[in-house]
C-alpha positions as CSV (number, residue, x, y, z in Angstrom):
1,X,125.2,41.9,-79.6
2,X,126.8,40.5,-82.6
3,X,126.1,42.4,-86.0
4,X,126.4,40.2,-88.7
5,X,127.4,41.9,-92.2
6,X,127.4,40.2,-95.4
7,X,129.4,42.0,-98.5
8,X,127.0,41.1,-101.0
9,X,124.5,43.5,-99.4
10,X,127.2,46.2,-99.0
11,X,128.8,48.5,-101.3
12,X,128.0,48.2,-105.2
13,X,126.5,44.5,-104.3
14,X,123.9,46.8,-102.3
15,X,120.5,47.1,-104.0
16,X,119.6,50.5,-105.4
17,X,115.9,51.4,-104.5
18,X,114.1,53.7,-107.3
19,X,112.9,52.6,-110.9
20,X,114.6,54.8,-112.9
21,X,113.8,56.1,-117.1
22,X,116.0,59.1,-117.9
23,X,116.7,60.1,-120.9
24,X,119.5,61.8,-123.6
25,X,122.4,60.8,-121.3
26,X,125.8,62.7,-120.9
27,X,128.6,60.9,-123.5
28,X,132.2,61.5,-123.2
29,X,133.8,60.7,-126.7
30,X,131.7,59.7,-129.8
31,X,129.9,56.6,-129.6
32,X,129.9,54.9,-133.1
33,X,127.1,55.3,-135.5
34,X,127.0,51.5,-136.6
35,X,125.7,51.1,-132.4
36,X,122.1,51.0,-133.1
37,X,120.5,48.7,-129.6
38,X,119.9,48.1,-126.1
39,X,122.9,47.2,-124.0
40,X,121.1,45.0,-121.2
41,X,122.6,44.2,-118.0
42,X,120.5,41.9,-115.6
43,X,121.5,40.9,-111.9
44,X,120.4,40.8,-108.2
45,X,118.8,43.9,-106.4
46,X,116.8,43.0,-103.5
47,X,113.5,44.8,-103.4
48,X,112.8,44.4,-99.7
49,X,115.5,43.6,-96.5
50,X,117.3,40.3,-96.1
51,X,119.0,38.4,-93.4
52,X,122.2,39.0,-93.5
53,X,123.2,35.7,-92.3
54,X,121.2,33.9,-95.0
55,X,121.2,35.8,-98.0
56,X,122.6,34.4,-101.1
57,X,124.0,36.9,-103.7
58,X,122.5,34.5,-106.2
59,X,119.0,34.4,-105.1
60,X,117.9,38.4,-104.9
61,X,115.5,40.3,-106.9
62,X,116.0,40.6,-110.6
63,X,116.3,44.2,-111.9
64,X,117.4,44.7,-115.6
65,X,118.9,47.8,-116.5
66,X,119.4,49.0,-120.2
67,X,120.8,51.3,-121.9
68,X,119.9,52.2,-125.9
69,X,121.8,53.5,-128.1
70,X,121.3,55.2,-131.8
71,X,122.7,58.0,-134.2
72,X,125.6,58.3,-132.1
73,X,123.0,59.3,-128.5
74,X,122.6,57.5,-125.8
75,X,118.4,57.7,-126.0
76,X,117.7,56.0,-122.5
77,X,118.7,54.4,-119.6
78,X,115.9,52.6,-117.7
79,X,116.4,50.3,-114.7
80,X,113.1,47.8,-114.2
81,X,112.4,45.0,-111.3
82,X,111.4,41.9,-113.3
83,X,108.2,41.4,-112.2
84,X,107.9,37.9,-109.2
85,X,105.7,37.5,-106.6
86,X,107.5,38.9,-104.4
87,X,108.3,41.9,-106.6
88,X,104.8,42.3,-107.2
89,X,103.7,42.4,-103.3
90,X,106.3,45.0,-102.5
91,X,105.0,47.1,-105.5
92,X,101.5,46.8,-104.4
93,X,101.1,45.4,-108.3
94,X,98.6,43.2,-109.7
95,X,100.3,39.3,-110.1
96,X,102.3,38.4,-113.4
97,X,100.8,36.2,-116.2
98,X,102.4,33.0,-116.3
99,X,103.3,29.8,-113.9
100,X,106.1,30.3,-111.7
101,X,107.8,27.1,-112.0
102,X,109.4,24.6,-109.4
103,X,109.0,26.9,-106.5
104,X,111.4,29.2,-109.0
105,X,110.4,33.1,-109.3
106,X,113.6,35.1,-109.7
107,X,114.8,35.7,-113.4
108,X,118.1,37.7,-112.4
109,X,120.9,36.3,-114.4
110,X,120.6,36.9,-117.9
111,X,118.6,38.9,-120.6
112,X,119.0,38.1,-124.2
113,X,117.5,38.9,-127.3
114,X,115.4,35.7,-129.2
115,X,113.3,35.4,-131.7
116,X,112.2,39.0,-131.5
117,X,111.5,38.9,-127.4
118,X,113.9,40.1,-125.0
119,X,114.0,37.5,-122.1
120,X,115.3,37.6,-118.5
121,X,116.8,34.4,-117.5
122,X,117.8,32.1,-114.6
123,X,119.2,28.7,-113.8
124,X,117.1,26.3,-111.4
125,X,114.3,25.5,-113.4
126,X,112.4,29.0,-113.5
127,X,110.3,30.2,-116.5
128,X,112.0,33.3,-118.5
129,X,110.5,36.5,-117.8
130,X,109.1,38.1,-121.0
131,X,110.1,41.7,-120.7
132,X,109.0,44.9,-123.4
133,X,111.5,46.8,-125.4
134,X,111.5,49.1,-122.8
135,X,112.2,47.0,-119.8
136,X,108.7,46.3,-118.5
137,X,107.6,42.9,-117.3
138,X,105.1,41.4,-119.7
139,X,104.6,37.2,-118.2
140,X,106.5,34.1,-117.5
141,X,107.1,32.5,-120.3
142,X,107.0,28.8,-121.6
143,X,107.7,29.7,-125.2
144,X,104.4,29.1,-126.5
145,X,103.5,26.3,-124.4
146,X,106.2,24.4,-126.3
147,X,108.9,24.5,-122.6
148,X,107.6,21.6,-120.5
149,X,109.6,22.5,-117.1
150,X,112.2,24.9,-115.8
151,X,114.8,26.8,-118.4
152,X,118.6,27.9,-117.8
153,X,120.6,31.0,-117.9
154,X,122.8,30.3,-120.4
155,X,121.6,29.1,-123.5
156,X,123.4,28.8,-126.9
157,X,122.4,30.7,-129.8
158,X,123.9,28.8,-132.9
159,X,124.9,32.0,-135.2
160,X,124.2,29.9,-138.8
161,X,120.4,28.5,-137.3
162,X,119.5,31.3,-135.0
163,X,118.5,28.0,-132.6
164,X,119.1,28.2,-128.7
165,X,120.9,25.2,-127.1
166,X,120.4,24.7,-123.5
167,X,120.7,22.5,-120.2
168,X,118.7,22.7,-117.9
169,X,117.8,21.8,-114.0
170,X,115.7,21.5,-111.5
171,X,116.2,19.6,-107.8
172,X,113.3,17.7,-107.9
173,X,114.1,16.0,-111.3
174,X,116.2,13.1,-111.5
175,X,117.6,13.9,-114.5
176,X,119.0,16.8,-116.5
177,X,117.2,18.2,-119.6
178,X,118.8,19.1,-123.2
179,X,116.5,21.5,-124.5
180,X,116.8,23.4,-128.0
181,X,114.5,26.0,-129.0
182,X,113.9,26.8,-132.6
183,X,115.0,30.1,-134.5
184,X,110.6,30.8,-134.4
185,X,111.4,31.1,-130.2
186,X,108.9,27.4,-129.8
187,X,110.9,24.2,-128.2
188,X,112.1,21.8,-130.7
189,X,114.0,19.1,-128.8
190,X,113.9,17.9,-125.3
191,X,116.2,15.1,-124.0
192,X,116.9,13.7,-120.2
193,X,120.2,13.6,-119.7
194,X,121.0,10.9,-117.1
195,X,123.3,12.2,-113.4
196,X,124.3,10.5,-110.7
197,X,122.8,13.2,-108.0
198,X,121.2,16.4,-108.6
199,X,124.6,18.8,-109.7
200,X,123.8,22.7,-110.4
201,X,124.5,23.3,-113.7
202,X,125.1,26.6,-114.6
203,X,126.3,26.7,-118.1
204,X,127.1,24.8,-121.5
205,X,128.6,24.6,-124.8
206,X,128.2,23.9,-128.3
207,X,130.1,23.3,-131.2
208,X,129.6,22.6,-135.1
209,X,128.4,19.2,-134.2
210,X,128.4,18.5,-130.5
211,X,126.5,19.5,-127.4
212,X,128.7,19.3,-123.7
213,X,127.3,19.4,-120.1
214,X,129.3,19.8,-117.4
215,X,128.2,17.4,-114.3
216,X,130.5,18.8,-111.9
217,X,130.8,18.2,-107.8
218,X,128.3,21.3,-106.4
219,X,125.0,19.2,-105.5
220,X,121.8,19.8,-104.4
221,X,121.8,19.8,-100.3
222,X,118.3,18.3,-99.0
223,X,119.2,19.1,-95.4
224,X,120.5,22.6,-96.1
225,X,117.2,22.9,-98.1
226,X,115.0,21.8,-95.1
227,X,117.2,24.2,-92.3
228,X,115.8,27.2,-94.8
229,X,118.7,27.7,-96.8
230,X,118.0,30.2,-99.7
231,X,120.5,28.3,-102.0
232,X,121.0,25.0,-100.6
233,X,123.9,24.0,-103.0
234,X,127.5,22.8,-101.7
235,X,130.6,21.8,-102.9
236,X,130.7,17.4,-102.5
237,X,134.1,16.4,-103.3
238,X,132.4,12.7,-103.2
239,X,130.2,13.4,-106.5
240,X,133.4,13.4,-109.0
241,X,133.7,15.7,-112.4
242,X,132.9,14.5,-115.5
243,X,132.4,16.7,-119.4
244,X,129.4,14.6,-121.5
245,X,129.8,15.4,-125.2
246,X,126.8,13.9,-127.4
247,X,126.0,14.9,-130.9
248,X,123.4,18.1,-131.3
249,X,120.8,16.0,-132.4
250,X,121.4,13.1,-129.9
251,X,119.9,11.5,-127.1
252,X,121.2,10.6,-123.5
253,X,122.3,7.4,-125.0
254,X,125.0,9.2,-127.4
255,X,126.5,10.8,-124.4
256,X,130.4,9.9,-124.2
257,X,131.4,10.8,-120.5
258,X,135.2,12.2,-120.0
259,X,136.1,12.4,-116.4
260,X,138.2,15.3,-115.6
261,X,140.1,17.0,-111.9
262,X,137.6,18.3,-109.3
263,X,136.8,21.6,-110.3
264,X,133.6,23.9,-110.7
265,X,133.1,26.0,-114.1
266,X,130.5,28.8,-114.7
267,X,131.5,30.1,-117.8
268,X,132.8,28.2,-120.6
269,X,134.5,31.2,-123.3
270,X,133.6,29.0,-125.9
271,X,134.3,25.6,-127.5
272,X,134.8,23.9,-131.0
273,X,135.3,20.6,-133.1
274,X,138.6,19.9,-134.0
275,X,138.4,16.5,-135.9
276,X,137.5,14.2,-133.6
277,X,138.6,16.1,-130.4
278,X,136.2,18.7,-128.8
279,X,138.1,21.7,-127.4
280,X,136.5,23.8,-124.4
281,X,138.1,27.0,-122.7
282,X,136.7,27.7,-119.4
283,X,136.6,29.4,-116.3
284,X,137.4,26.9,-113.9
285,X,137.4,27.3,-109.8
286,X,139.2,24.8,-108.2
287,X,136.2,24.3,-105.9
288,X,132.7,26.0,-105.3
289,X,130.3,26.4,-102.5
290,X,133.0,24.7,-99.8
291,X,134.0,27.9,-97.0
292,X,131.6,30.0,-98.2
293,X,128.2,29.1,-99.1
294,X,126.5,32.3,-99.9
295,X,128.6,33.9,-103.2
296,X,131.6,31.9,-105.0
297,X,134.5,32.9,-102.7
298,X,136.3,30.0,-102.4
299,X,139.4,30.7,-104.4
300,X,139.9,32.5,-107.3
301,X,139.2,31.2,-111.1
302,X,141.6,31.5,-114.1
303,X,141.4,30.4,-118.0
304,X,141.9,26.9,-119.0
305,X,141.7,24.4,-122.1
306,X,139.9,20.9,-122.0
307,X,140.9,19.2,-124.8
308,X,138.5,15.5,-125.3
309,X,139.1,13.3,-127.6
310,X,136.4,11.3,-129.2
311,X,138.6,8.2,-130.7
312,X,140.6,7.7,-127.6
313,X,137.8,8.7,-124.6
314,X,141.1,11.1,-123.4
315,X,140.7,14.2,-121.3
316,X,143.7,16.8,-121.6
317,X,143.6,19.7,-118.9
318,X,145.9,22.5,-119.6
319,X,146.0,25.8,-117.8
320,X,146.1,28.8,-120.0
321,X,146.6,31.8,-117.9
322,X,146.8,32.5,-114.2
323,X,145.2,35.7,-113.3
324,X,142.3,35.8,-111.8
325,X,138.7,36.6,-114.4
326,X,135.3,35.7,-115.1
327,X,132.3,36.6,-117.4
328,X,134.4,35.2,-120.6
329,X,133.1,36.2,-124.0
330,X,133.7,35.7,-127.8
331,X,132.2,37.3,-130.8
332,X,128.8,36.1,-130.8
333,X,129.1,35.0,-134.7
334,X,131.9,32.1,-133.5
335,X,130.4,30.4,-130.9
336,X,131.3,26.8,-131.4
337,X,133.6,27.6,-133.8
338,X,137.4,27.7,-133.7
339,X,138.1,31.4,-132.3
340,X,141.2,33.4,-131.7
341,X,139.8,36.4,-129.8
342,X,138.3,36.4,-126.1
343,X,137.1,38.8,-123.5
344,X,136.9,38.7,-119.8
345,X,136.8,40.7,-116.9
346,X,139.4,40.6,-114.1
347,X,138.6,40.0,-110.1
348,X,140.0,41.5,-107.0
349,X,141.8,38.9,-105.3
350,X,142.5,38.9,-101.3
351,X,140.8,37.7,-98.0
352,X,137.6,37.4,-100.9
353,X,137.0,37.0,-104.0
354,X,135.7,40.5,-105.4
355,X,133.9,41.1,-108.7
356,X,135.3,44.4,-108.7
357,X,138.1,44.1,-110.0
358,X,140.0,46.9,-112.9
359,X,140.6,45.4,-116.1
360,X,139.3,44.4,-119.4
361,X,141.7,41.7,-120.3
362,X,141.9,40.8,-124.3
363,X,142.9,37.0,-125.0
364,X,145.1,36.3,-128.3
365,X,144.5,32.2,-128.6
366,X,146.6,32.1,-131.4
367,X,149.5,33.7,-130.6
368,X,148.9,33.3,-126.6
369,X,149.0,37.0,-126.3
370,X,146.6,39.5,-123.8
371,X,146.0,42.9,-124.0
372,X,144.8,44.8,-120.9
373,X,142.7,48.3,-120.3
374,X,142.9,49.0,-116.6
375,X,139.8,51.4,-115.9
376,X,141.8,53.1,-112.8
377,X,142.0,51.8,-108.8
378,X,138.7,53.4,-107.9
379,X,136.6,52.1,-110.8
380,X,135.4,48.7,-111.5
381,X,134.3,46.6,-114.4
382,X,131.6,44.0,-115.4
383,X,131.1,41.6,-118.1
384,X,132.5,42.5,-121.4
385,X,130.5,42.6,-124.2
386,X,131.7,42.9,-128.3
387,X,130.0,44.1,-130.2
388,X,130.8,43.6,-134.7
389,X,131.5,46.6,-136.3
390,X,129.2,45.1,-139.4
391,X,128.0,41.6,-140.1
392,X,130.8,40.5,-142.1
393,X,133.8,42.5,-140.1
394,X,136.7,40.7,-138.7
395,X,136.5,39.2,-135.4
396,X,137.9,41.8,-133.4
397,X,136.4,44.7,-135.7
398,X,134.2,46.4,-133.2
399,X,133.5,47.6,-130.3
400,X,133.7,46.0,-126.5
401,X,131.0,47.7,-123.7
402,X,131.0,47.2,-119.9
403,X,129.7,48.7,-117.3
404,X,132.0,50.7,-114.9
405,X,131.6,51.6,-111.6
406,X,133.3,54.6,-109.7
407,X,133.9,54.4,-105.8
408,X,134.3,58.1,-105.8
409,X,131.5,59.3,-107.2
410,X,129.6,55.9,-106.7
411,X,128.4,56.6,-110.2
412,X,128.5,54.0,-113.3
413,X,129.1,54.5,-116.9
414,X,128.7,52.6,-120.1
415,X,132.3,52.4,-121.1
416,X,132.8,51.8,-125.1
417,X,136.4,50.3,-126.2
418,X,137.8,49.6,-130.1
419,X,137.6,45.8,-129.5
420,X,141.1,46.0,-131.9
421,X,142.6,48.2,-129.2
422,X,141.4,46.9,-125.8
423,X,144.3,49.1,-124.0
424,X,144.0,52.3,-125.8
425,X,141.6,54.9,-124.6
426,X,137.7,54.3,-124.8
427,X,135.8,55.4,-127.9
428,X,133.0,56.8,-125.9
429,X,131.7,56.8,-122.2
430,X,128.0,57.1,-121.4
431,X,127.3,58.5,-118.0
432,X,124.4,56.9,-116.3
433,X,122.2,58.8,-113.4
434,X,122.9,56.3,-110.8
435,X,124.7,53.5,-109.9
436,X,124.2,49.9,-111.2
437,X,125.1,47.4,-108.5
438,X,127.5,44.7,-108.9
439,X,125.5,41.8,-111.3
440,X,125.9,38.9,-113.6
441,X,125.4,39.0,-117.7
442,X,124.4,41.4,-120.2
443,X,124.1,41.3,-124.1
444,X,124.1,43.3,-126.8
445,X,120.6,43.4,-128.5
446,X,120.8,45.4,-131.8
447,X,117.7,47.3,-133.0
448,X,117.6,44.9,-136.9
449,X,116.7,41.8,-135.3
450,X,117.6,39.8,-131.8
């Protein structure tokens, strides 16, 4: 008899099993006083045993975990199940408040900090999850009956207007929505956005002026979808790759299409006006969804520039760096604005693509420099996350967290870097009771205001 084995069950991709709230955590070094938050980290963790053969990394049960910092202690760590259906029935729990939308129910990729709420978010066209300061599920949420359908994981917050910028998708919809939600946390603006097929769209990007989607060749799969496929996406090297730039307050009919190589992006690091060109850097993958249909293992991603240029209807591609890294972030107070600093985390690169890989790596985009803080061989890194020293500090004055995972103790810890001195060694490590499996994105949610 055949065993069949799939790595995104094993090892730190494997689910932990209790619900954890421990408190006045173990710190290594000084963490700075000015950290006064939650660091949230939200991902998959299966509640209940899947099929090995079937299960998606992308589709399991959403479990937040946080950590909060203040006066130079780590307070807490808690790790919560955001509360589905499905959560609920393998809790014995009474059902969650709220419609669970499209067929959607699994808020496991994001958890941000808006208008005073922290949210748990998902692509697909699923509600955000409302969740307490403390990590407990409080209802699906359609933001005050302003959110018509489904929302995104990725949203935009604008740093002058507080405002969240979004696109959003669902299979059954014909059309893409461009959704932006006010500073107050209510809807504001809802466009279609007109595609040629039904593309999963995971992220996009704002600048000063402009709104971009990336329509890009992974498509909804309606056989896959009827054989019981958990994620019925696939690479479709028929569907083409195209940017659509339209201004913030447009309307599908503003949209100017640039058409660029086959390619799939997650993560955009962040993008900007200059004059009448829009610049994007992005993590782009080559292809998506193509060999291996249940995690993105089908070659490994690396940093480039898309330059598009208004005037002309130009698309320049340029590669900016050729190792292999994902979860891409900037200093939350210049997105869509020109930046010089970025942060990203590095992958493991052989027979598969692993999100395990060592490094921190620091981008200079001015001077085309990186900087690099390897965590050791046996210990692993997540998304980076800075974090300002103060409001008006420089942006690379401050701090940079991620969550580090040790193969030898099969521990993790809240590791805490000088954001000016990626390489040098960390300011302060929190050590967590248990391990936090491999997962997507986390923020920084400081205690003065989301």
């Amino acid at each position: 008899m055949t065993v069949v084995t799939n790595r995104y069950l094993a090892a730190n991709y494997a689910p932990v099993t209790e619900e954890l709230s421990v408190l006045d955590l173990p710190v290594t070094g000084a963490i700075p006083d000015g950290l006064d938050g939650r660091y949230l980290r939200n991902g998959p963790n299966p509640i209940t045993a899947r099929d090995a053969a079937t299960y998606h990394w992308f589709t399991g049960d959403a479990m937040v975990h946080g950590i909060r910092l203040r006066d130079g202690r780590a307070e807490w760590y808690r790790n919560r199940w955001v509360r589905s259906d499905a959560v609920v029935a393998a809790l014995g729990e009474p059902p969650v408040a709220g419609e669970a939308h499209g067929g959607m129910d699994t808020a496991n990729t994001n958890v941000i900090g808006h208008a005073g709420r922290t949210l748990a978010l998902v692509e697909a066209g699923a509600r955000p999850v409302e969740l307490t300061d403390e990590l407990e599920t409080v209802a699906r949420s359609d933001f005050g009956g302003t959110l018509q359908n489904g929302f995104t994981a990725h949203p935009k917050q604008d740093p002058d207007t507080g405002e969240l910028f979004a696109v959003a998708y669902h299979w059954a919809l014909p059309h893409l929505q461009y959704i932006v939600i006010g500073a107050d946390g209510r809807v504001r603006k809802v466009e279609r956005i007109s595609v040629p097929g039904a593309p999963m769209v995971h992220d996009m990007s704002i600048t000063e002026r402009h709104a971009v989607v990336y329509d890009l060749p992974v498509t909804f799969d309606l056989d896959r979808a009827m054989a019981g496929a958990t994620f019925p996406y696939r690479w479709d090297p028929d569907y083409g790759a195209r940017l659509g730039v339209l201004p913030r307050e447009g309307t599908d009919a503003d949209v100017t299409w640039f058409e660029v190589e086959p390619c799939y992006v997650y993560h955009p690091l962040n993008a900007h006006d200059d004059g009448e060109r829009v610049v994007l850097d992005v993590i782009r993958y080559d292809r998506m969804f193509d060999r291996d249909r249940l995690g993105p293992n089908d070659g490994a991603p690396a940093l480039w520039r898309w330059t598009l240029d208004l005037a002309s209807g130009s698309a320049t591609e340029e590669q900016l760096d050729d190792r292999a890294v994902e979860f891409p972030r900037v200093d939350e107070r210049v997105v869509g604005r020109p930046h010089r600093f970025g942060w990203a985390a590095s992958l493991s690169v052989g027979e598969d693509l692993g999100f395990d890989g060592h490094s921190v790596v620091r981008y200079d985009l001015a001077t085309g420099g990186t900087e690099v803080h390897d965590f050791g061989r046996d210990r692993s890194t997540g998304e980076a996350v800075f974090v300002p020293a103060a409001p008006g500090s420089a942006e690379d004055e401050g701090w940079v967290m991620s969550l580090v995972h040790d193969s030898e103790t099969d521990r993790t810890d809240l590791v805490i870097l000088a954001a000016g001195d990626v390489a040098g060694d960390p300011v302060a490590t929190v050590h967590l009771p248990a391990r936090v499996p491999y997962g997507f994105h986390g923020n920084w949610v400081p205690s003065t205001g989301s």
